[in-house]
C-alpha positions in Angstrom: 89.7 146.1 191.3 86.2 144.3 191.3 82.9 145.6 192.9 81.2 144.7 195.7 77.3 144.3 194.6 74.2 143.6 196.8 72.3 140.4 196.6 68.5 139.2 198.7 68.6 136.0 200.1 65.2 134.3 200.9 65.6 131.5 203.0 63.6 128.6 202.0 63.7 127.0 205.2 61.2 128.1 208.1 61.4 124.9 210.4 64.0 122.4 211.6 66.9 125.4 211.9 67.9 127.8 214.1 66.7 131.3 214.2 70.2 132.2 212.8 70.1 129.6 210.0 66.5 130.8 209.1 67.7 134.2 208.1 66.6 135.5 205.1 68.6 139.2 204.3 71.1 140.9 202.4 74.5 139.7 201.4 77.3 141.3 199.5 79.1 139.4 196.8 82.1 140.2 195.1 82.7 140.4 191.2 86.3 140.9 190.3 87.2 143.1 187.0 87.9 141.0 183.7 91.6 140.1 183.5 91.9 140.6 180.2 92.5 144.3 179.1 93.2 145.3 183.1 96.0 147.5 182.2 98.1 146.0 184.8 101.2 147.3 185.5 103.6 146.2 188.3 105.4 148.4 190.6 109.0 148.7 190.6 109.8 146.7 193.9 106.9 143.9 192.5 109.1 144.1 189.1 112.4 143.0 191.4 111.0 140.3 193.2 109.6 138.7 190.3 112.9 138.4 188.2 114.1 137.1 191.6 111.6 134.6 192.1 111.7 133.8 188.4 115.7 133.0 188.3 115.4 131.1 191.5 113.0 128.9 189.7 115.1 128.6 186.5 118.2 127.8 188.9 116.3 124.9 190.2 115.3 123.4 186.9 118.3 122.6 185.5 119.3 120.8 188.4 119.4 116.9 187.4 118.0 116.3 191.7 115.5 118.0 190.8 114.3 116.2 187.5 114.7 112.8 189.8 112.6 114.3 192.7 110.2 115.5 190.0 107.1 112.4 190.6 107.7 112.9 194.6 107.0 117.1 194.6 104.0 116.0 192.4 102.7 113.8 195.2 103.9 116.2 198.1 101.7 119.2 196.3 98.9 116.9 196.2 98.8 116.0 199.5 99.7 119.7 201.1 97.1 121.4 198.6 94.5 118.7 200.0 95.6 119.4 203.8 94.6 123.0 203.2 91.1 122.0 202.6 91.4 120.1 205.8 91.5 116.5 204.2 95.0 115.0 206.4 95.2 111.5 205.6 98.6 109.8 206.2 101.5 109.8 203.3 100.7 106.1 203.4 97.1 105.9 203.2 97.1 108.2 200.4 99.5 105.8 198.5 97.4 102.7 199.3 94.5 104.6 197.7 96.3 105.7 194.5 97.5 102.1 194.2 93.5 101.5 194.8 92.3 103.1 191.6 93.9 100.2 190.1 93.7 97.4 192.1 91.3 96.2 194.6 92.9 97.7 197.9 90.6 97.0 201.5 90.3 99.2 204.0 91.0 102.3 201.9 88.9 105.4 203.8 87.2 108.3 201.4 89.7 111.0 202.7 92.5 108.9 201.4 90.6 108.2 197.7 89.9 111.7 197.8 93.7 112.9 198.2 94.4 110.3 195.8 92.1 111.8 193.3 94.2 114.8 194.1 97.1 113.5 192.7 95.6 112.1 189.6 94.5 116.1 189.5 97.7 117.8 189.8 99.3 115.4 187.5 96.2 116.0 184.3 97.3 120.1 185.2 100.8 119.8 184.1 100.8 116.7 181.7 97.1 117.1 179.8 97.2 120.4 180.0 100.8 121.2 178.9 100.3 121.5 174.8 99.4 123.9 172.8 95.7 123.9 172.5 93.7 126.4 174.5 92.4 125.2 178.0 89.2 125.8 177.1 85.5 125.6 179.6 85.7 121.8 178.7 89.2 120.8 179.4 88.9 122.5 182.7 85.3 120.8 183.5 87.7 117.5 183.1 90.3 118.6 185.0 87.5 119.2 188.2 85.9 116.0 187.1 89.3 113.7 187.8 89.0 115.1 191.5 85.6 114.1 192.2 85.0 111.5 189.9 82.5 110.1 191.8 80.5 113.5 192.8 78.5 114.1 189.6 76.4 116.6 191.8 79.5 118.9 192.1 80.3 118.8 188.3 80.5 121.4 186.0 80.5 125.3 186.6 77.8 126.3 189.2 74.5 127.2 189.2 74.1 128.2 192.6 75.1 131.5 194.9 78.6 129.4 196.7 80.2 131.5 200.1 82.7 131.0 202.4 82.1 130.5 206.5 79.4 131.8 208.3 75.7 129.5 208.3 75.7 126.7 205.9 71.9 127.4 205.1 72.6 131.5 203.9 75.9 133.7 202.8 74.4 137.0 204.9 77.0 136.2 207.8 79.9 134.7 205.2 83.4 135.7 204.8 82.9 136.2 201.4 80.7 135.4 198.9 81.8 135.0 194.8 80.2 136.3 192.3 76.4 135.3 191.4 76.1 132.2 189.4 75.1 134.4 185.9 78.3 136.3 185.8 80.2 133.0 186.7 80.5 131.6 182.6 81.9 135.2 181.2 84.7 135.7 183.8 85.1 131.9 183.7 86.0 132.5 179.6 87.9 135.6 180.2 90.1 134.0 183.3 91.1 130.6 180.2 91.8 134.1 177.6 94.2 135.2 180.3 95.7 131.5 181.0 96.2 130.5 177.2 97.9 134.0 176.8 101.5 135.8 177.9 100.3 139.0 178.6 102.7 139.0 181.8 105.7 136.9 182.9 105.2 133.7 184.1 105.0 133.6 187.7 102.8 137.1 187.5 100.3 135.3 185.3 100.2 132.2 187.6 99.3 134.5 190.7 96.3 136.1 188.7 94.7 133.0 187.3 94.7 131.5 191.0 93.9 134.7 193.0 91.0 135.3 190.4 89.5 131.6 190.1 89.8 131.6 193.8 87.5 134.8 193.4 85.5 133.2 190.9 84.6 130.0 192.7 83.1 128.1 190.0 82.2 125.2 191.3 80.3 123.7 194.4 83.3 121.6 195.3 86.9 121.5 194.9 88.2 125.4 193.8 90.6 125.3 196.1 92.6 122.3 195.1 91.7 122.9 191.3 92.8 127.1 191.8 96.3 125.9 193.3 96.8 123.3 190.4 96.2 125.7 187.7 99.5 127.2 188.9 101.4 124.2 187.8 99.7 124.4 184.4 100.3 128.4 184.0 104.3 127.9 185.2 104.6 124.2 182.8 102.9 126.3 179.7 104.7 128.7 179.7 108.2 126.9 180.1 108.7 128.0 183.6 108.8 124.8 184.9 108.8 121.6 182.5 108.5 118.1 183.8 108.3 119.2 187.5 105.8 120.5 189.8 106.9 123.3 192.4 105.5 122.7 196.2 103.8 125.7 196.4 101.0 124.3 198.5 103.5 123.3 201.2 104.4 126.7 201.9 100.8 128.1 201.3 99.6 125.3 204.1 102.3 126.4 206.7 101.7 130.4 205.8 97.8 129.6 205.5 96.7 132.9 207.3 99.0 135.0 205.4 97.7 132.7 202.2 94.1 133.3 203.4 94.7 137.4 204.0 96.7 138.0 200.9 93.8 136.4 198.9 90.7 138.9 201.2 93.4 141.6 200.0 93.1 140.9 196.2 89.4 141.5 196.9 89.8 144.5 198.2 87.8 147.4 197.9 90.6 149.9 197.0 90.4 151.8 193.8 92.9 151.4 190.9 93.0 153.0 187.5 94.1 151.2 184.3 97.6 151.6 185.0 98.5 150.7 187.9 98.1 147.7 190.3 95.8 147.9 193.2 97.3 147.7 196.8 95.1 144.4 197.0 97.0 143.1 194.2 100.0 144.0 195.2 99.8 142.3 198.1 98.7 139.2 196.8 101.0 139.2 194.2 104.1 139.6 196.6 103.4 137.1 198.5 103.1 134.8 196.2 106.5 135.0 194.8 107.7 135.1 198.2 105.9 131.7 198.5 107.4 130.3 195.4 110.8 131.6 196.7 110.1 129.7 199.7 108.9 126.8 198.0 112.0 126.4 196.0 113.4 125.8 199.2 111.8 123.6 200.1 112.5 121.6 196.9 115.8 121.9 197.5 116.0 120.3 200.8 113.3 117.5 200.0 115.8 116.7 197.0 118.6 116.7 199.5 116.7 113.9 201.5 115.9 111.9 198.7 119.4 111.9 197.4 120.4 110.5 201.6 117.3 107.7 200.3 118.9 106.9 197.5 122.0 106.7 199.2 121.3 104.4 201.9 119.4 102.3 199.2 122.6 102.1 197.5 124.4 100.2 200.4 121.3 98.2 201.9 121.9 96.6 198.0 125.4 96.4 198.3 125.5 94.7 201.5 122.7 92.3 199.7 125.1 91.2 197.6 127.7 90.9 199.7 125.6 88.5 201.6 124.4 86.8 198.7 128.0 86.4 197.5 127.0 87.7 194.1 129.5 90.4 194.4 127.6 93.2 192.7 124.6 95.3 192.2 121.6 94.3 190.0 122.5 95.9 186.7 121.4 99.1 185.6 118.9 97.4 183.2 117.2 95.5 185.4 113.9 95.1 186.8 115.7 95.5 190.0 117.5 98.7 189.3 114.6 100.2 187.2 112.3 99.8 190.4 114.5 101.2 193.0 114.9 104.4 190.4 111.2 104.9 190.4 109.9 104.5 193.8 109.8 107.9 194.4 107.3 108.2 192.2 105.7 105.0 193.3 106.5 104.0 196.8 103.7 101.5 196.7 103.4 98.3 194.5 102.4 95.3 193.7 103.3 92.3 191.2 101.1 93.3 188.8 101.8 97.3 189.0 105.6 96.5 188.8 105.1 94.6 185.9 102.8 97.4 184.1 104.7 100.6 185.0 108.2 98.9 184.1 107.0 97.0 181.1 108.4 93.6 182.6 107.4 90.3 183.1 105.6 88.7 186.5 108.8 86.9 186.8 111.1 89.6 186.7 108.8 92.5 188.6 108.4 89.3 191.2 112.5 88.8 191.4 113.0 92.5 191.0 110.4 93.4 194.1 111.7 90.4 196.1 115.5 91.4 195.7 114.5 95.0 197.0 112.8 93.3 200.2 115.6 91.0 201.0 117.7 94.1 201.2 115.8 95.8 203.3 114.4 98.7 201.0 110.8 97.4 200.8 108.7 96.1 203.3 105.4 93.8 202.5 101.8 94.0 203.9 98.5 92.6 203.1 96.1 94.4 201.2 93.5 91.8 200.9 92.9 88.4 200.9 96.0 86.7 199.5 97.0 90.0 198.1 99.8 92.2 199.6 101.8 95.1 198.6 105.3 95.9 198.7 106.1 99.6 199.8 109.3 102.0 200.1 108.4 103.5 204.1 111.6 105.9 203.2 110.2 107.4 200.5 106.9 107.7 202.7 108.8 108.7 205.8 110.0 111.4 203.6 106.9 113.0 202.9 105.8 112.9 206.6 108.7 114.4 208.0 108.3 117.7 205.6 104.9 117.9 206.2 106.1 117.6 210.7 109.1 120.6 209.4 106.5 122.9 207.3 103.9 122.9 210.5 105.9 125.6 211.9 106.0 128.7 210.5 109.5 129.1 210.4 110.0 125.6 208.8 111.8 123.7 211.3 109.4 122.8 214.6 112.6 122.8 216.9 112.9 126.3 216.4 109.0 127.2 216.6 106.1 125.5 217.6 103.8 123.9 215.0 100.7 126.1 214.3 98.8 122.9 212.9 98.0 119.1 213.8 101.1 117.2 212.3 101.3 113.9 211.5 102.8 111.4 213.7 106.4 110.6 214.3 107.7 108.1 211.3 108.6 104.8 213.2 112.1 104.6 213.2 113.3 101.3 210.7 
């Protein structure tokens, strides 16, 4: 699949590098075949795993955990798919910064607004982009755009030759080097015919678009986390997954050499004809559903935590009340109750943001956020001058101790070592 094609770099620097950054040569880029009218056809064994990936991730959608952990999975993918690209801020820090694209937050650092943008990414891929209209060159240029919103020298499809390791200054040493920036707008348009279609089952089609826009490289910045989203936008399309995002980019960042090798694979040089698929692709393509088998997983067991959360939520509010002699829970309808339902999805808040996302008063987010506190659920800190927050750490805790579990490569650090920096130990509350 693909050709391998021969490129001339001239370096246009002759002083203030090395002799190795000076170096002006050959490269070899890689332009991958046209997805559209590939002929693809998937072997047997491919064929198997794919209905069993496929009904594993039915299995999980109908389970009502699931719909209630849907928000935190979307902010767990964010910050994995970011961690692959080497940008580790804490679960916290990232949650200060998304409340910070809303209110003034200090002290936010430009790792943290950049995972944050992350977020706000990977939630446009599923909700924007799940309708009925084509993603077309412009709907993905604003889909980049929302993760570097403040990069306008990084926006729009490049111009430029792009590579992977090696010198920064030339691609003659890279790992790989993409396809020249003139091909870059015709596979670009034939990658969005593939995604708007159903030529192949869901999870199939999800591997190709990110294998090949991986391949692609399109722009100067950000492919990676942009590639991994449009999976969640192939597997909501299509029906696959609606209202939730899988954490696919959990597993890929704890399997991240296997991730990095099945990807040089779908590259490969081996020969395929029109009807069958390339031992490159098959490779890929295997293990990603073995990914997304794994990731379902891990869903699984990060809805299993949240449910202990929610749990120990319940009786930190009934012992509230039992102090406060009222007897009872908040009702159902309350402020109270209808922020404890969503922290999950938004572990950090203020006043105002209370009032906003739950459509209540000052009064009652203030009595709602303050009942929460005096049971022990939120904690307060200061986020400015006579400004402070109120955050869930459980929910956060959460986050950090999946991310300390999927640094091993066998999921659990107690039974293998972790092959990455993990975050530190949550402080026990």
């Amino acid at each position: 699949m693909g050709q391998w094609i021969i490129g001339h770099w001239d370096n246009p620097h002759s002083t203030g590098l090395s002799r190795r950054d000076r170096r002006s040569g050959e490269y070899r880029a890689y332009v991958p075949d046209p997805l559209i009218g590939s002929g693809l056809r998937l072997s047997p064994d491919i064929e198997v795993l794919a209905a069993q990936a496929e009904q594993r991730v039915r299995t999980l959608t109908i389970s009502p955990a699931m719909t209630a952990a849907s928000r935190f999975l979307l902010r767990s993918e964010a910050i994995a798919s970011s961690r692959i690209e080497g940008i580790a801020p804490s679960a916290h820090k990232v949650a200060l910064a998304e409340l910070g694209q809303h209110e003034e937050v200090k002290g936010l650092s430009a790792q943290a607004r950049t995972v944050a943008n992350n977020v706000t990414l990977v939630r446009a891929a599923v909700e924007e982009l799940n309708d009925t209209a084509p993603v077309d060159v412009d709907r993905l240029l604003a889909l980049h755009r929302s993760l570097l919103p403040d990069s306008p020298e990084h926006h729009g499809i490049r111009t430029v030759q792009n590579w992977l390791g090696g010198s920064s200054y030339h691609p003659i040493e890279a790992d790989f080097v993409p396809p020249p920036p003139d091909l870059v707008p015709g596979l670009i348009e034939d990658l969005l015919r593939y995604l708007n279609g159903a030529t192949h089952a869901p999870l199939i089609q999800a591997a190709l678009v990110h294998a090949q826009f991986e391949t692609i490289h399109p722009f100067t910045d950000g492919n990676g986390r942009v590639g991994r989203a449009l999976i969640h936008t192939v597997l909501t399309r299509r029906g696959l997954l609606p209202g939730m995002v899988l954490p696919t980019s959990l597993v890929l960042s704890t399997l991240s050499h296997r991730y990095v090798e099945a990807l040089s694979a779908y590259r490969g040089e081996d020969a395929a004809d029109e009807a069958e698929t390339s031992p490159g692709q098959h490779a890929w393509i295997a293990f990603f559903l073995e990914a997304v088998i794994l990731a379902c997983d891990q869903a699984e067991q990060i809805s299993s935590e949240l449910d202990d959360v929610r749990s120990d939520w319940a009786s930190a509010l009934e012992a509230w009340a039992s102090r406060e002699g009222t007897g009872r829970r908040p009702r159902s309808d309350s402020a109270t109750s209808r922020i404890l339902e969503g922290l999950p999805a938004t572990p950090v808040l203020t006043i105002s943001t209370a009032s906003q996302v739950y459509g209540v008063s000052r009064t009652a987010a203030t009595r709602g956020l303050e009942t929460l506190r005096a049971a022990g659920i939120l904690t307060t800190e200061s986020i400015g001058a006579g400004r402070r927050a109120y955050t869930a750490r459980a929910v956060l805790d959460t986050i950090t101790w999946a991310e300390r579990r999927l640094a091993s490569t066998r999921f659990d650090t107690r039974v293998s070592a972790p092959a990455r920096a993990v975050p530190a130990r949550p402080t026990p509350r």
